[in-house]
C-alpha positions in Angstrom: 1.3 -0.9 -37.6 -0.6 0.7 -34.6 0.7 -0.7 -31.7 -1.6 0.4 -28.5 1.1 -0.6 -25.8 3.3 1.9 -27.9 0.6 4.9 -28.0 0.1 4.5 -24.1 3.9 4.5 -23.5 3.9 8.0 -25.5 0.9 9.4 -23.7 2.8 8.8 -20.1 6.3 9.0 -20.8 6.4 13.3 -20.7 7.9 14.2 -17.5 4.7 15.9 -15.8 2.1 13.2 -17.2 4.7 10.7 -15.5 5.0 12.4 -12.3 1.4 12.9 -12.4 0.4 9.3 -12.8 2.7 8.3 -10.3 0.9 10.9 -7.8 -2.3 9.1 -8.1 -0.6 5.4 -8.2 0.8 6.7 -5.2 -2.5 8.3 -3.2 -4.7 5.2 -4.5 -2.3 3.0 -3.2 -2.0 5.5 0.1 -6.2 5.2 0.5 -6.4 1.3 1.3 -4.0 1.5 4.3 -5.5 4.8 5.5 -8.6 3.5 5.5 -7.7 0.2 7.1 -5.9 2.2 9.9 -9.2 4.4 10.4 -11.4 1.2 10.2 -9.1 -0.8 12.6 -9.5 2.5 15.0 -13.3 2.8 14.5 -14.0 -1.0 15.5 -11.2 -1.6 18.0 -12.4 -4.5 19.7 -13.7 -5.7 17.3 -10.7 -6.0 15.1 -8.8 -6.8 18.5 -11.0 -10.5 18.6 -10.9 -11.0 14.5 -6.9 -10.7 15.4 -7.2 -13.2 18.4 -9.2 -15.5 16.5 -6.5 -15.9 13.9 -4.2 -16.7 17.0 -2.7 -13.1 16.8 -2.7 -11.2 20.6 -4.8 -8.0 20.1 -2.4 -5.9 21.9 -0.6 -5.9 18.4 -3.6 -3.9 17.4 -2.0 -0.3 18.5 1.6 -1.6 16.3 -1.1 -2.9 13.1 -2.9 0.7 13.3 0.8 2.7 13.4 2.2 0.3 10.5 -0.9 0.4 8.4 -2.0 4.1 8.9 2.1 5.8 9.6 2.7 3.8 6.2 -0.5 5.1 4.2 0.5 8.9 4.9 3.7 8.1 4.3 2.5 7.0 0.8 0.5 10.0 0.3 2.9 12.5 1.3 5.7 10.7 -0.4 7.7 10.7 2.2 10.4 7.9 3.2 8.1 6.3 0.4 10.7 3.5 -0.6 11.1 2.4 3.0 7.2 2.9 4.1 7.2 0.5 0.8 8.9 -1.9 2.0 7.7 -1.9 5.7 4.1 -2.6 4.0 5.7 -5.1 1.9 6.5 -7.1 4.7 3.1 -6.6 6.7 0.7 -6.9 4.0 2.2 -10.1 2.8 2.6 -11.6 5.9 -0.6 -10.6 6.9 -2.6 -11.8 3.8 -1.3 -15.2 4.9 -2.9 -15.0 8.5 -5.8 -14.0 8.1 -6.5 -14.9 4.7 -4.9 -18.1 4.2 -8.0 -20.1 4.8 -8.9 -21.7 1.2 -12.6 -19.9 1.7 -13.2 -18.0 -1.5 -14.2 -14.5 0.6 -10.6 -15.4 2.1 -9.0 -15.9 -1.2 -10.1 -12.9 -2.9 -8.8 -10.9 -0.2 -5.2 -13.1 -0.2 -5.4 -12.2 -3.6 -5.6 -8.6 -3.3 -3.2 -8.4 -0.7 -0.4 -10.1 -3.3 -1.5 -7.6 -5.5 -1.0 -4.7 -3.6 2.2 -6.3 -2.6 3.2 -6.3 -6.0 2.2 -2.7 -6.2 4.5 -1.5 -3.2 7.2 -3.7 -4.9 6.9 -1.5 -7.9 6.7 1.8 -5.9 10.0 0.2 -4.1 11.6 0.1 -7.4 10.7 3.3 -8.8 10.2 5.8 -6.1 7.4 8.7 -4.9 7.7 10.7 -7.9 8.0 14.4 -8.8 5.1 15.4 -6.6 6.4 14.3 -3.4 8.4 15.1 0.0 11.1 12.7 -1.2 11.2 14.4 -4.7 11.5 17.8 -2.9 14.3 16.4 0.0 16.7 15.1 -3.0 16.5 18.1 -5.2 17.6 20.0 -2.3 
């Protein structure tokens, strides 16, 4: 009986299809903090009074920015990528709660996809950067 879960399994499980897939999991995961960091840099007051008007001082702006953007190249690189995990864990579910917590559906939607990148991070926790990646290369040494 063709079982489709099965057939996908097969197609990813070879060691370079695996380590490829977890490349890109890993850069598209990598892109949203890179570009939040470059966006909070781009519109720094402005970001500085949405944080303010959630009751959050802006001078944590410059720690957001180094959290957000330190942790999205960490991602890409795959470097520390378990801990930059986690660190990201902790921010992007904390802040989907701030400044998302609001019960408006434009504030939903983006709770929503802050839980699911937190899910994602939890799953790059669990399994690691990968073959193509800085930590890959550091443990192999």
């Amino acid at each position: 009986m063709f079982n489709p879960n099965v057939t996908i399994k097969n197609l990813v499980q070879g060691p370079q299809t695996n380590a490829l897939v977890s490349l890109v999991a890993r850069v598209l995961m990598a892109y949203i903090f890179l570009m939040s960091g470059w966006m909070k840099i781009n519109a720094y007051s402005a970001t500085a009074g949405y944080m303010e008007s959630k009751g959050v001082p802006g001078e944590l702006l410059p720690l957001s920015i180094l959290i957000v953007a330190g942790g999205g190249l960490a991602l890409f690189f795959g470097f520390q990528a378990r801990l930059a995990a986690l660190g990201l864990v902790i921010f992007t579910f904390i802040c989907g709660f701030i400044f998302h917590g609001t019960g408006t559906p434009d504030d939903t939607i983006h709770l929503m996809k802050n839980i699911a990148m937190t899910g994602g991070l939890l799953f790059l926790m669990l399994h690691g950067a990968g073959n193509f990646s800085v930590d890959y290369l550091i443990e192999k040494a």
